[in-house]
C-alpha positions as CSV (number, residue, x, y, z in Angstrom):
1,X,33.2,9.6,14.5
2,X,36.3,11.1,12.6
3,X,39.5,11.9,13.7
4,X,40.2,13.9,11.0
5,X,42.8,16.6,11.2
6,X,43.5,16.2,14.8
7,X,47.2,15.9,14.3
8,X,47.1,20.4,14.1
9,X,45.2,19.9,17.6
10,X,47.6,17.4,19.0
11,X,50.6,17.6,17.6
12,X,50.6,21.5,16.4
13,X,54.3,22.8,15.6
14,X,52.6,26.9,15.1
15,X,49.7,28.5,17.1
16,X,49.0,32.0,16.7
17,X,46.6,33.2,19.9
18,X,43.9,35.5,18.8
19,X,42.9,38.0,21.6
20,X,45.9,38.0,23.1
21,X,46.5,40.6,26.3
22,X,48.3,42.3,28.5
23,X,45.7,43.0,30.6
24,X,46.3,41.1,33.9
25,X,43.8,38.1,34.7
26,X,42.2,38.3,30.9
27,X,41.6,34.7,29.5
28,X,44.1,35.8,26.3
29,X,46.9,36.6,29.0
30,X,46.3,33.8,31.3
31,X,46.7,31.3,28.0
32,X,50.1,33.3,26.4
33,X,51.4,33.2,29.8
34,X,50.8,29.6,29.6
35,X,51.8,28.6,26.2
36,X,55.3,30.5,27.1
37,X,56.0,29.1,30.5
38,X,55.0,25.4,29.3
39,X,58.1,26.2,26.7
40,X,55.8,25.0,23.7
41,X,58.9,24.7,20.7
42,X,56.9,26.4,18.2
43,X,56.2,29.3,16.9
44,X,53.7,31.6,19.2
45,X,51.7,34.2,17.1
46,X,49.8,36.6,19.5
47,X,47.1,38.8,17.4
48,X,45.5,41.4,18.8
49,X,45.4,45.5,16.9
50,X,45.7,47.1,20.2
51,X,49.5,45.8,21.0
52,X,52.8,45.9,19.3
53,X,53.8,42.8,21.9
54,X,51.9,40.4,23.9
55,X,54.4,39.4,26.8
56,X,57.0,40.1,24.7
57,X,56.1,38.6,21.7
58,X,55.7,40.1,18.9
59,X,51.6,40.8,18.5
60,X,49.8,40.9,14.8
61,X,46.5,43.1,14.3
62,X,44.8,40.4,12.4
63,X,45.1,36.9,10.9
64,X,45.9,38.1,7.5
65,X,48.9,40.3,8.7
66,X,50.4,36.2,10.2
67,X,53.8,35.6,8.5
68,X,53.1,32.1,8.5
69,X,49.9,29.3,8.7
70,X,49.3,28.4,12.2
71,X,48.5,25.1,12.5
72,X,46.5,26.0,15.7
73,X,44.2,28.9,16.8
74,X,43.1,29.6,20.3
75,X,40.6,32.2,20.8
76,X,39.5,34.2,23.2
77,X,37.4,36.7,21.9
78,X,33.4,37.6,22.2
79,X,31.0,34.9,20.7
80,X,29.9,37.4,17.9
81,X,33.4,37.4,16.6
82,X,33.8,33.9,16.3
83,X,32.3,32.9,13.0
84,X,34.3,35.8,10.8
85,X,37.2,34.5,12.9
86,X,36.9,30.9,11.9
87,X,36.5,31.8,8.5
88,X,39.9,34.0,8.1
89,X,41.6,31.3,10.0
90,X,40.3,28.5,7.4
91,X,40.8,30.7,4.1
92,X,44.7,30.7,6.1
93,X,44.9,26.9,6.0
94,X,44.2,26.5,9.9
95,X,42.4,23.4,10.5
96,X,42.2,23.1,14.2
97,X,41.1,25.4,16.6
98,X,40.2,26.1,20.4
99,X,37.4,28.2,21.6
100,X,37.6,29.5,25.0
101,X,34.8,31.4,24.5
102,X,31.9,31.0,26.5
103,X,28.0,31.7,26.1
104,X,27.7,30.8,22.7
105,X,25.5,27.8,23.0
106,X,21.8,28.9,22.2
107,X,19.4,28.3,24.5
108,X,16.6,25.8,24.8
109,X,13.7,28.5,24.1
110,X,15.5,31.0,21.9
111,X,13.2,32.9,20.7
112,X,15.1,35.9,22.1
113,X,18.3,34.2,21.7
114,X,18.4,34.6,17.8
115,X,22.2,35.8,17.8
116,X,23.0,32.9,20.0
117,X,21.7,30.8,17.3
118,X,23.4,32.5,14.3
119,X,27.0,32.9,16.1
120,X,26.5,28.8,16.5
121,X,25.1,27.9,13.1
122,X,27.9,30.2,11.6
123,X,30.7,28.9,13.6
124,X,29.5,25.4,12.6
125,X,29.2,25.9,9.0
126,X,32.3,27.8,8.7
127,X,34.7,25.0,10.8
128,X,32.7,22.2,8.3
129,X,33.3,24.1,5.2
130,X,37.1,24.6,6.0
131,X,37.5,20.7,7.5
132,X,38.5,22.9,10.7
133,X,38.2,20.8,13.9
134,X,36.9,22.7,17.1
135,X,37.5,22.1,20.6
136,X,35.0,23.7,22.7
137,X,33.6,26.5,23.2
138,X,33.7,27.4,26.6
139,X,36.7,24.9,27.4
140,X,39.6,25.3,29.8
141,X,41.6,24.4,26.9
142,X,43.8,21.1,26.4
143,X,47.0,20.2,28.2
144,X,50.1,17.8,26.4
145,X,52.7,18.2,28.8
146,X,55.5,15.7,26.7
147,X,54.7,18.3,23.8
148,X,55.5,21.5,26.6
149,X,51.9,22.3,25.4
150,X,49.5,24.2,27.9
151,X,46.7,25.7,25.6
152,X,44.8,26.5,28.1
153,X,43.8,29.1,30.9
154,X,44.3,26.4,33.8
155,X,45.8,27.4,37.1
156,X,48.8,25.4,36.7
157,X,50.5,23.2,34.6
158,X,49.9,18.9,34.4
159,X,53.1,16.6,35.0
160,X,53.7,14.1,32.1
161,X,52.8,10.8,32.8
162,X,50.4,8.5,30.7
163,X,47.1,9.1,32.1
164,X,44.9,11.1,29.6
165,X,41.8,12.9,31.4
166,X,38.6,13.6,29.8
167,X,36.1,16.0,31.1
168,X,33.2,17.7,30.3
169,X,33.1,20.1,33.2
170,X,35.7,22.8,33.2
171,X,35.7,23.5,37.3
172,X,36.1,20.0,37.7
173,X,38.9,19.8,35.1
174,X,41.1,22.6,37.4
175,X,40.0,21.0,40.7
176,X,41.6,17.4,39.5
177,X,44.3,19.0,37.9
178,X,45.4,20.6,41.2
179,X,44.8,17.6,43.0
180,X,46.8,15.2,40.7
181,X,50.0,17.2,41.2
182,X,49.8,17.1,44.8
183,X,49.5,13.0,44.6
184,X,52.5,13.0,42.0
185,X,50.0,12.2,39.1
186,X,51.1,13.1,35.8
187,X,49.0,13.1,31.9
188,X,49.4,12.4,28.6
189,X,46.6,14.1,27.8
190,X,44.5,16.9,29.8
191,X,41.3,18.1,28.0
192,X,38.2,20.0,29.0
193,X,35.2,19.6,26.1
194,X,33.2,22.2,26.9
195,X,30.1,22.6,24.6
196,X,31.2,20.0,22.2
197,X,30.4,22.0,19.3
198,X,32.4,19.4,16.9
199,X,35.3,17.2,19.1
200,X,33.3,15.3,21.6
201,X,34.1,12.5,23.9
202,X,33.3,9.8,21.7
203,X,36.3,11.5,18.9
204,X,38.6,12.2,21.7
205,X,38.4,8.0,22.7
206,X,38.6,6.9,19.5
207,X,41.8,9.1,18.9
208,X,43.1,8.3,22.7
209,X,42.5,4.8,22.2
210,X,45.2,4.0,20.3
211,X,48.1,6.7,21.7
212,X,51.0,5.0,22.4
213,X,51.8,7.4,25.4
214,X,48.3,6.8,27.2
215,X,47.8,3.4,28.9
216,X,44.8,4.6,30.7
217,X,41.5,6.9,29.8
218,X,40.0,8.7,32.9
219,X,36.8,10.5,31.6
220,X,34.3,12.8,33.4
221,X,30.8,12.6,32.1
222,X,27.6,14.6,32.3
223,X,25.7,13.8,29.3
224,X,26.1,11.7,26.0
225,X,24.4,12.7,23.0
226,X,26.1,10.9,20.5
227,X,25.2,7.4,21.8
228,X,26.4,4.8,18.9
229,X,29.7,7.3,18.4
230,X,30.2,6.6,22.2
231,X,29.7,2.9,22.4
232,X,31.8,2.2,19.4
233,X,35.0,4.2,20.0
234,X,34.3,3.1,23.9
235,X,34.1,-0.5,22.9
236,X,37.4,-0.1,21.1
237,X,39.3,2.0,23.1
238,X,39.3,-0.6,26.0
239,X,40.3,-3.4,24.2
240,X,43.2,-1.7,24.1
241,X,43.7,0.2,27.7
242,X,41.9,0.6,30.5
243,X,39.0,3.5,30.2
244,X,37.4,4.5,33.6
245,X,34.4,6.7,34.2
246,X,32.4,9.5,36.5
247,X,29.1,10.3,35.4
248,X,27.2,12.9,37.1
249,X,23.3,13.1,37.5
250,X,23.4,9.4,39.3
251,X,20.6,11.1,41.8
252,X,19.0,12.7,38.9
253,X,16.6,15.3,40.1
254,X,15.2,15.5,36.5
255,X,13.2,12.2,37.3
256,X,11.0,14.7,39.3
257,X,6.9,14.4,40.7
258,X,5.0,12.1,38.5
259,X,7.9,10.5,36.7
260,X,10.5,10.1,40.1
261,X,8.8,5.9,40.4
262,X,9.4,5.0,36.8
263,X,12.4,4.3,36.4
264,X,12.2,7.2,33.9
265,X,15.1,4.8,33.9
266,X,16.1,6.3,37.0
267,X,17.1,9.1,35.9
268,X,18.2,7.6,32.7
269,X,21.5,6.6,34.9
270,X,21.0,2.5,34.2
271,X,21.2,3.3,31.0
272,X,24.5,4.8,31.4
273,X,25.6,2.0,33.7
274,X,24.8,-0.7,31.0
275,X,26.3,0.8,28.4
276,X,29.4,1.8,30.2
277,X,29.2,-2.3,31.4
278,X,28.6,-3.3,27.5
279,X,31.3,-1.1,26.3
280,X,34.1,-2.5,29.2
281,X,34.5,1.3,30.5
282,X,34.9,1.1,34.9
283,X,32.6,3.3,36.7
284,X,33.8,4.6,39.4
285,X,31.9,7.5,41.9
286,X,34.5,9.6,43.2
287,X,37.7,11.7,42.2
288,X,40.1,9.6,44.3
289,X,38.5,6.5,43.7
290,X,39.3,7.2,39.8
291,X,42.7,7.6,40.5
292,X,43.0,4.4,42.7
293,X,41.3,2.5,40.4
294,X,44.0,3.4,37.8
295,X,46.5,2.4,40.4
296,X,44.9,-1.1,40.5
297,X,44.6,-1.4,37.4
298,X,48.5,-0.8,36.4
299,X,49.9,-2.9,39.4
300,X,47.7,-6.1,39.6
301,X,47.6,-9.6,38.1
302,X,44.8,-11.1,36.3
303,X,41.9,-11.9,38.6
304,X,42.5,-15.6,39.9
305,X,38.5,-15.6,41.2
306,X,36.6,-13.4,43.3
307,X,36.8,-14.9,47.2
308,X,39.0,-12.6,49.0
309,X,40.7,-13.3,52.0
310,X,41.6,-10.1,55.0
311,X,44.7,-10.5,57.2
312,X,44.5,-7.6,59.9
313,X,46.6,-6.8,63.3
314,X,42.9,-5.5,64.9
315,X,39.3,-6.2,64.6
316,X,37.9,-3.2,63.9
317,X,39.7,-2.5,60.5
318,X,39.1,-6.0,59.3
319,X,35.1,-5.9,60.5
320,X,35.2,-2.7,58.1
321,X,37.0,-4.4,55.1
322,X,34.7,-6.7,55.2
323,X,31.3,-4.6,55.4
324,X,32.3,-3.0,52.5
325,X,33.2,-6.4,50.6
326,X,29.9,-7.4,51.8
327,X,27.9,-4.4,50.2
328,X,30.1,-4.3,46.9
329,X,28.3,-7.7,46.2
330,X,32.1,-9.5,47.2
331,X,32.2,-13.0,49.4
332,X,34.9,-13.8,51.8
333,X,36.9,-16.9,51.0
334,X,36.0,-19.8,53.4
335,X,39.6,-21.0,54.9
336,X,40.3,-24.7,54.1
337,X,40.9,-27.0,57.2
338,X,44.3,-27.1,56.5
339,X,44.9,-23.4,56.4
340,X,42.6,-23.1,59.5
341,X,44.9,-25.9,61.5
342,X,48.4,-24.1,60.2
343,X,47.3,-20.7,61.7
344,X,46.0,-22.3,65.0
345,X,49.8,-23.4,65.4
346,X,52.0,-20.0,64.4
347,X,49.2,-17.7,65.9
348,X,48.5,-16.6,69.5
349,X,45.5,-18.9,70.7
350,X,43.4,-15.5,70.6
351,X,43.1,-15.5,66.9
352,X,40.2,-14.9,64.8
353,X,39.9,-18.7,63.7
354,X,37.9,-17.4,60.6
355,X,38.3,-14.6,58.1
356,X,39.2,-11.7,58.5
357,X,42.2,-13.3,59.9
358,X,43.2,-11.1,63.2
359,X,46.8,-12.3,63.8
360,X,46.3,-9.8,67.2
361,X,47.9,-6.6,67.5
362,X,51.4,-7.4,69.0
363,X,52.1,-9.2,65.2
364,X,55.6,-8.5,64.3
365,X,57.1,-8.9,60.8
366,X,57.7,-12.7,60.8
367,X,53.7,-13.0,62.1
368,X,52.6,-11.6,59.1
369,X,54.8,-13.1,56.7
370,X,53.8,-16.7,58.3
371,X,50.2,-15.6,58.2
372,X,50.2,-14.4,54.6
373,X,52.4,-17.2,53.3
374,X,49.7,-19.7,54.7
375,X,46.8,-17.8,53.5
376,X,47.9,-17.4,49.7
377,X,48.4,-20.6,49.6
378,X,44.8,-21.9,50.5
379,X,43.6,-22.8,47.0
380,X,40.3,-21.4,48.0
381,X,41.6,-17.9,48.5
382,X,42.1,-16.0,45.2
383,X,43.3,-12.6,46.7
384,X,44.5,-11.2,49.9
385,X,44.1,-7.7,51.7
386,X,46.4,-6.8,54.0
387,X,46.1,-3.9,57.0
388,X,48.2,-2.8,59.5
389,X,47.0,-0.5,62.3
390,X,49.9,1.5,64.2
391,X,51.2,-0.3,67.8
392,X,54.0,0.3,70.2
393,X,55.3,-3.0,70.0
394,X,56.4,-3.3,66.6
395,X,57.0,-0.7,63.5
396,X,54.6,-0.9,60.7
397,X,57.7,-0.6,58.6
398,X,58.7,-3.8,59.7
399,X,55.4,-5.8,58.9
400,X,55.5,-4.1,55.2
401,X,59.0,-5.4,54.5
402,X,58.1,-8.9,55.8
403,X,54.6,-8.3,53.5
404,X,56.9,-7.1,50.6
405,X,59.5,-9.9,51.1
406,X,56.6,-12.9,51.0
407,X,55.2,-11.6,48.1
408,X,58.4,-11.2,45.8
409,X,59.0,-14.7,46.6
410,X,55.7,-16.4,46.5
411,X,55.3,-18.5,42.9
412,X,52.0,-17.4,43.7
413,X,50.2,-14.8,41.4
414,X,47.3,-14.1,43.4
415,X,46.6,-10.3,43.8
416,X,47.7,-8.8,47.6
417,X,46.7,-5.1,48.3
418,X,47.6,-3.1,51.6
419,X,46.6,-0.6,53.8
420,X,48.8,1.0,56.5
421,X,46.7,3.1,58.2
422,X,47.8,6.1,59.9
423,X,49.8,9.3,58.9
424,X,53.2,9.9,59.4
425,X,53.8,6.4,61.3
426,X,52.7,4.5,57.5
427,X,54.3,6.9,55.4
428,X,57.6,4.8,54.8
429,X,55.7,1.5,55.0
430,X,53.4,2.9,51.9
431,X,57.2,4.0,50.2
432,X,57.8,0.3,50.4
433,X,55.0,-1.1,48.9
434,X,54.8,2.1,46.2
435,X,58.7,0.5,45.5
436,X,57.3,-2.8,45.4
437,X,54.4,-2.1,43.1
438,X,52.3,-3.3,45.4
439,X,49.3,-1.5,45.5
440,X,48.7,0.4,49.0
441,X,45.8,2.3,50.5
442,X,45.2,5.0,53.0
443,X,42.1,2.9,54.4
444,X,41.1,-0.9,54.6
445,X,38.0,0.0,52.9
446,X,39.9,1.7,49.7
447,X,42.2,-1.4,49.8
448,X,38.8,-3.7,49.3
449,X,36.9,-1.2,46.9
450,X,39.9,-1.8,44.9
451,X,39.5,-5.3,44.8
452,X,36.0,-4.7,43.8
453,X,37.4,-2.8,40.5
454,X,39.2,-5.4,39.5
455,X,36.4,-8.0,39.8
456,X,33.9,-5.3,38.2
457,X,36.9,-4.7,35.3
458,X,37.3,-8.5,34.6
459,X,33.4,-8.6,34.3
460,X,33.1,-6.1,32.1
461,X,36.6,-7.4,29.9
462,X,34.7,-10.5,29.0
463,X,31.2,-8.5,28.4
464,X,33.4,-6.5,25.9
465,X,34.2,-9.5,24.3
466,X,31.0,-11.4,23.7
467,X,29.6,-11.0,20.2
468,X,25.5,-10.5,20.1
469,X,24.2,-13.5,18.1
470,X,23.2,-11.9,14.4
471,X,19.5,-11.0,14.1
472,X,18.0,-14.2,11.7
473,X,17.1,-13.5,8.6
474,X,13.4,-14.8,8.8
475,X,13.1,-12.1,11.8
476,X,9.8,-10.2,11.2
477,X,9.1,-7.3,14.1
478,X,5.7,-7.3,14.4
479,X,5.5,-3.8,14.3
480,X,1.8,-2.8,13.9
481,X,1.2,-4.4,17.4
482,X,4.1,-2.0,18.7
483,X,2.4,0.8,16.9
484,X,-0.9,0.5,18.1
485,X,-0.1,0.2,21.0
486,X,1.8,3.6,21.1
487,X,-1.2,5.2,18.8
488,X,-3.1,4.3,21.9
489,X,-1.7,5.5,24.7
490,X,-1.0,9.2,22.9
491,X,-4.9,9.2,21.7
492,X,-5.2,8.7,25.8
493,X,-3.2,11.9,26.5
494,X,-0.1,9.8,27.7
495,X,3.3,10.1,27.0
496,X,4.1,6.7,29.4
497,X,3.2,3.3,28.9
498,X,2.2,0.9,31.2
499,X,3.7,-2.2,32.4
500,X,1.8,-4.6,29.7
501,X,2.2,-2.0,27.4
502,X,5.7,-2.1,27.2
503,X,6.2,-5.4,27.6
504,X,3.9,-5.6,24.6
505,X,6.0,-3.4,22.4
506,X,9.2,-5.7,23.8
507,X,7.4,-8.9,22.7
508,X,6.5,-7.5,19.6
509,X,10.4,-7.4,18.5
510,X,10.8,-10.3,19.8
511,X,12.6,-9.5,23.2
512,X,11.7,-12.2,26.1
513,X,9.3,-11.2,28.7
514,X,7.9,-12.8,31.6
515,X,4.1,-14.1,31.1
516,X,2.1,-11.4,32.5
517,X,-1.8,-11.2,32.8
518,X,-4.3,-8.2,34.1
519,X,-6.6,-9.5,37.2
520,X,-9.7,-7.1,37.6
521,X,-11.1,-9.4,40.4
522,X,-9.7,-11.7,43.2
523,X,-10.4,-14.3,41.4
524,X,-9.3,-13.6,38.2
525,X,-6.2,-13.2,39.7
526,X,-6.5,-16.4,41.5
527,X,-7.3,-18.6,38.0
528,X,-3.8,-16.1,36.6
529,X,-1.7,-17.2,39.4
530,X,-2.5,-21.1,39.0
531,X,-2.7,-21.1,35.7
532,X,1.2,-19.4,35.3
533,X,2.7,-21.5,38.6
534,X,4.3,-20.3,42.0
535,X,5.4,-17.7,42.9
536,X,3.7,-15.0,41.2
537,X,4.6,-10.9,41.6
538,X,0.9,-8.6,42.3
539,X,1.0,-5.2,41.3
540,X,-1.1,-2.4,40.8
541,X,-2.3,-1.2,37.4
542,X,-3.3,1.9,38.1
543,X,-2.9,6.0,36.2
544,X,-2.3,6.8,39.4
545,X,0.5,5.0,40.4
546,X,3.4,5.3,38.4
């Protein structure tokens, strides 16, 4: 993991853009049409033999005709160019450089592929020899909108702000990017990896982690192949700020046939799961739900305890709040007798009497504020969500300014989240919570999913910070047990072990497992099951059965 010489990738002051073009909707005029209407400061170096100009800038014919060192290179030229590119740029002093190129990786069986495999090793060797750090190829680019930096070929520009985005698709990169500015979201940081030649996610964390102008990492994640590199700059980048995840492949169709019952680690995706959980990074499964989270994140208090409490005008949107508290693994706060006997005096005699607490549907401002005032107060209630579905009798802007009103001045730090639901009817009660910074959902459900992130990020905050105990010196693996157990099963023709296998290898390093025998007749398995004590698991041992 090295962040060496990623100051001329971040903080460049010169970039010279080599394929440059006039040629409408070419990748080297889609990127100087970018760097010039994002008003980079610098210097802009356009190089390209077949123009004078590049959108009226003056154009170069190569890099040794550059009156100056750039500190960065884009390029968008053919993969069989790139290596003798790389190496003029280095003998210039350039030490950072994007590649926009795609099709350079070599493929798996590359027999036919040789020039694949020799325009990667070259680019490779070149960028190592030189110190040069590489971005890509095949990347979208990078985005730094408080440096006026778009090197990129993105549709549009990013709004500043102090999210920094991480992603290793480049479709998905444009897709958020277009759907952040029509929420108002703005970045520090806006980078699409592509093949991760050099720079991959585990260098752009450790580099992210400790930017002043980021206060939260959003990544997007297909694969990780530099596992410890990961976990450590992971691990430290969320002591630090909150680092949320998507990883794709969660349905992994590579399980396939024979291998779709192992747990091939499903897919391999609890594996990701635990290490993101090890490493404090939030997983989250969809676009929005990133975003929300983030939102959470920034305008909550630290988690008083997990029983949440629902206040709702209706039935139906508290029934749903609490199904889906119910299947994130959440449990509703029981209402003490006092609490219970309070309510029963301020609400209609129709009320809920339980939680959710329906208030009924005619609730006014001063309803709510009573309810909620009650209900924050009951020590066994250690966060509140609050909905509102639209009525004739009274304006949900009113029962947001009595919500907004209790809560600024409650000594109480428990955690309330809303949700308005509706369109143009919420819209100014959301623009007072948003005022507020009280965080406000479109749906109940989002309101409690949030909830669930917080509880899941003040998990995973205290796994971050437990310490391993230290292996003990007298420790002795027994490693010819795990070994002949492993020379067995491949003399067998398999490349997958059994259930006492592996538990074999486990116990053979000393990991704990639970006391397992093999029955080949009812009663052995009989004299097994007494012998270890009730209950006992059965399963079948069989090649057959995966």
């Amino acid at each position: 993991m090295s962040i060496r010489n990623f100051k001329y990738l971040f903080k460049p002051r010169s970039i010279t853009v080599i394929g440059a073009s006039n040629r409408p909707r070419r990748v080297g005029s889609v990127v100087m049409q970018n760097l010039l209407k994002g008003g980079f400061q610098g210097p802009i170096m356009p190089v390209n033999p077949k123009y004078q100009a590049v959108c009226g800038v003056l154009a170069y014919p190569n890099v040794q005709a550059l009156p100056m060192n750039p500190d960065l290179a884009i390029l968008c030229t053919p993969p069989h160019t790139i290596p003798r590119l790389l190496q003029e740029l280095g003998e210039r002093g350039v030490r950072a450089a994007v590649i926009l190129t795609a099709g350079m990786r070599p493929e798996p069986s590359a027999g036919e592929h040789a020039n694949d495999v020799n325009e990667w090793t070259g680019m490779l060797e070149t960028a190592r020899h030189f110190g040069m750090r590489l971005l890509g190829p095949n990347t979208i680019g990078l985005l730094i909108p408080s440096m006026h930096l778009n090197a990129s070929f993105a549709h549009m520009e990013a709004d500043p702000g102090s999210l920094a985005f991480i992603s290793q698709s480049g479709a998905l990169c444009t897709a958020i990017l277009d759907w952040a500015r029509s929420q108002g979201i703005g970045f520090s940081h806006f980078l699409s990896l592509g093949d991760s030649a050099d720079i991959d996610v585990g260098d752009v964390l450790d580099y992210l982690g400790s930017d002043p102008n980021t206060r939260a990492i959003l990544m997007y994640i297909e694969s990780i192949t530099q596992a410890r590199k990961f976990m450590s700059a992971a691990r430290a980048a969320a002591r630090n700020k909150p680092v949320l995840a998507i990883k794709a492949g969660r349905q992994a169709e590579g399980a396939k046939a024979a291998s779709s019952h192992t747990g091939a680690l499903i897919g391999r995706d609890e594996v990701y799961d635990a290490a993101f959980s090890r490493a404090g990074v939030l997983r989250v499964f969809e676009i929005d739900e990133l975003f929300d989270a983030v939102e959470t994140l920034e305008r909550t208090r630290p988690l008083q305890g997990n029983r949440l409490a629902i206040v709702t005008n209706g039935g139906g949107p508290g029934v749903l709040a609490a199904d889906v508290f119910a299947g994130g693994g959440g449990t509703l706060a029981q209402l003490s007798d006092t609490t219970l006997q309070e309510l029963s005096t301020l609400l209609p005699s129709s009320w809920s009497r339980g939680n959710p607490i329906d208030i009924v549907g005619d609730a006014g401002g001063e309803r709510y504020a009573q309810a909620l005032t009650r209900i924050i107060n009951d020590p066994d209630v250690h966060a509140v969500v609050v909905t509102h579905a639209p009525t004739a009798v009274v304006t949900g802007e009113e029962a947001a300014q009595a919500v907004v009103n209790v809560i600024r001045t409650s000594a109480s730090q428990k955690n309330v989240f809303t949700s308005w639901l509706g369109g143009q009817t919420a819209r100014s009660a959301r623009q007072l919570f948003a005022e507020a910074h009280i965080p406000t959902y479109d749906t109940p459900e989002k309101a409690v999913r949030a909830f669930l992130h917080l509880m899941e990020y003040s998990q995973r905050q205290e796994t971050l910070m437990e310490i391993p105990p230290s292996i003990p010196r007298e420790f002795q693996p027994v490693s010819s047990s795990a070994r002949f157990v492993i020379e067995q099963a491949l003399a067998q023709g398999r490349s997958l072990l059994n259930e006492p296998e592996a538990k074999a290898i486990l116990a053979a390093y000393g990991i704990p497992i639970v006391e397992t025998h093999i029955a080949s007749t009812t009663e052995q398995a009989i004299r097994f099951a007494e012998q270890v004590g009730f209950p006992v698991a059965l399963k079948i041992l069989s090649p057959d059965i995966i």
